[in-house]
C-alpha positions as CSV (number, residue, x, y, z in Angstrom):
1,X,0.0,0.0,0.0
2,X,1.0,3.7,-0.7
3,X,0.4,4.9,3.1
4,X,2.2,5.7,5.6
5,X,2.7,3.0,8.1
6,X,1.2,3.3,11.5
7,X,0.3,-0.2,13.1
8,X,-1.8,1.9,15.3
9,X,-3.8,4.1,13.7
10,X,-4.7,1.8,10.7
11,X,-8.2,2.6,8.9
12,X,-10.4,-0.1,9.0
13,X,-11.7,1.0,5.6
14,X,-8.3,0.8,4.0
15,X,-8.3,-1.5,0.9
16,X,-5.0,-3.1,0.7
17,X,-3.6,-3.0,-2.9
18,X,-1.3,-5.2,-4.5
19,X,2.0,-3.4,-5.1
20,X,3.8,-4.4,-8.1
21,X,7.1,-4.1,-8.1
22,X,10.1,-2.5,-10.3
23,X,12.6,-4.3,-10.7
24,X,15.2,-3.8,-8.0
25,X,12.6,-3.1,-5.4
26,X,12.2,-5.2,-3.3
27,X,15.8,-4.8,-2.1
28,X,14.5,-4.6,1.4
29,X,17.4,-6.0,4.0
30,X,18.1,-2.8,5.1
31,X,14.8,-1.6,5.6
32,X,14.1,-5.2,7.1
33,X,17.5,-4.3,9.3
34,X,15.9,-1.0,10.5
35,X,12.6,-2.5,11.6
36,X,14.1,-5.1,13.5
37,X,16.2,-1.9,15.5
38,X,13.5,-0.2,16.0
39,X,11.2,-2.5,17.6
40,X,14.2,-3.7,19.6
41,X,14.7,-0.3,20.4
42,X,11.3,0.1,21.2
43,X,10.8,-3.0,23.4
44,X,10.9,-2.9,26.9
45,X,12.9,-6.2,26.2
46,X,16.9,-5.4,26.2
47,X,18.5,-7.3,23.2
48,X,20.2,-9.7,25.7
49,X,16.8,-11.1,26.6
50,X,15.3,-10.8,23.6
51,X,18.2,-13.3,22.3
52,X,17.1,-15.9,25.0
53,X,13.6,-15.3,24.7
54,X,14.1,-16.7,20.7
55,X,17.2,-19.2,21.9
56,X,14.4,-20.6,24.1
57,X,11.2,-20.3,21.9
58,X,13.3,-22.2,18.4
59,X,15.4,-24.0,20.4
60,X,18.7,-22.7,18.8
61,X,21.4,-21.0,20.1
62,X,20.8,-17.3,19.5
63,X,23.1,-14.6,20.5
64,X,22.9,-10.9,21.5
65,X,26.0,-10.8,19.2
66,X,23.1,-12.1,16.3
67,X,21.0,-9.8,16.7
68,X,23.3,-7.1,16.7
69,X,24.7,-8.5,13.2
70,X,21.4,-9.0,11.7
71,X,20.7,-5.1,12.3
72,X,23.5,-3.5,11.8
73,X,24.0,-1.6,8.2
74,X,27.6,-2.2,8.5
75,X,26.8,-6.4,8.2
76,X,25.3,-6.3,5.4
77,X,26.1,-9.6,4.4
78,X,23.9,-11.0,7.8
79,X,20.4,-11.9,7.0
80,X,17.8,-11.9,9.5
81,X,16.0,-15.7,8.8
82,X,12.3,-15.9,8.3
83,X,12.3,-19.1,10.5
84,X,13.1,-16.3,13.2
85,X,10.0,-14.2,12.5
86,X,7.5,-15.5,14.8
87,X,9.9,-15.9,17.7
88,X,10.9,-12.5,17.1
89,X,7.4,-10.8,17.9
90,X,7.2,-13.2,20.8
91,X,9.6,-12.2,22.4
92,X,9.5,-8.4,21.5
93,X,6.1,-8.7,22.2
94,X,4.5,-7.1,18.4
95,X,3.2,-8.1,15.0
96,X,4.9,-5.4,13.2
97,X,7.1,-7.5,11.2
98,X,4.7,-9.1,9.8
99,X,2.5,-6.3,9.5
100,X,5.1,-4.3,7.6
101,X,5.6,-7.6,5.4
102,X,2.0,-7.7,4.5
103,X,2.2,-4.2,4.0
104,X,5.7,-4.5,1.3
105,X,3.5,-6.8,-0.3
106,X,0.1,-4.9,-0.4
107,X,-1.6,-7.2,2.1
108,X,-3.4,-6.7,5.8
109,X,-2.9,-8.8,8.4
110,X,-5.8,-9.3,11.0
111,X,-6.1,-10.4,14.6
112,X,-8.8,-11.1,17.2
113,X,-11.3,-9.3,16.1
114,X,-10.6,-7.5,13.4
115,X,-10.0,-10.8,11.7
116,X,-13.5,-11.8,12.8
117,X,-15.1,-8.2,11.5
118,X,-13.4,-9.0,8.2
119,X,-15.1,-13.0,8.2
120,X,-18.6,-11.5,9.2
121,X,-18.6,-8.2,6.5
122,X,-17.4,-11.1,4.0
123,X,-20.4,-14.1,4.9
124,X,-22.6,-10.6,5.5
125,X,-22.2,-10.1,1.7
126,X,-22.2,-13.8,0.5
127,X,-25.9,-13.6,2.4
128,X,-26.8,-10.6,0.7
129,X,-25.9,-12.2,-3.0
130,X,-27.4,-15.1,-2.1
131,X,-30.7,-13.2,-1.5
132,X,-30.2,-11.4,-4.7
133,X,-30.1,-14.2,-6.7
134,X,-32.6,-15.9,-4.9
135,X,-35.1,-13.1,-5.7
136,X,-34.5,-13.5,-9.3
137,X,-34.7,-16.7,-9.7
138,X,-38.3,-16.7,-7.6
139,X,-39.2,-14.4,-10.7
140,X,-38.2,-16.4,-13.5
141,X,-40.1,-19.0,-11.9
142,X,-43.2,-16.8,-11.4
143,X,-42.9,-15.7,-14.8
144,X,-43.0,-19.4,-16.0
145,X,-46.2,-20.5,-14.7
């Protein structure tokens, strides 16, 4: 999408669109690099414990010295893995990764209720079609007798 992102202050009414990309980019390990900071930054987690946190939710050995690397502009040859994502938020306690993922990509990601505001407006309008259509056919029918 074209906004500005603001995880919370997102509209409701916002219609995702799907971005499609110019060659080149989606060259996005440094921005990937700066969100990781900043919601390190921003935790109330110190890097040290986010580090265990993840060593203990994946079961690998996972470092302060890691992290460090995989947000650093100066390593740009670390790589923060996706198998690290969801351990990640856990233990920094957000979704913003992969809310700014969905976002790179033209997507929205939903939780709790939101999720279950999107389900009900979508079977609210599969109802509504269904109704439609079986209105007309009642008048076909009437109009065959």
């Amino acid at each position: 999408m074209k906004t500005s992102f603001d995880p919370l202050t997102r509209d409701l009414f916002e219609v995702p669109v799907e971005v499609l990309p110019a060659p080149g980019s989606l060259d996005c390990g440094r921005a990937i690099r700066h969100v990781l900071s900043d919601l390190m930054t921003r935790s109330k987690h110190s890097r040290q414990e986010v580090a265990e946190a993840m060593s203990t939710l994946t079961g690998a050995s996972i470092s302060k010295h890691q992290l460090d690397s995989w947000t650093a502009d100066s390593r740009d040859g670390w790589r923060f893995p996706l198998e690290y994502v969801p351990a990640f938020e856990v233990a920094v306690e957000t979704r913003e990764l992969t809310t700014w993922l969905a976002d790179v990509r033209g997507c929205k990601v939903l939780v709790g209720k939101e999720a279950l505001d999107a389900e009900l407006g979508k079977l609210e309008r599969i109802k509504e079609d269904a109704g439609r259509r079986i209105r007309r056919i009642k008048d076909v029918m009437g109009t065959m007798q």
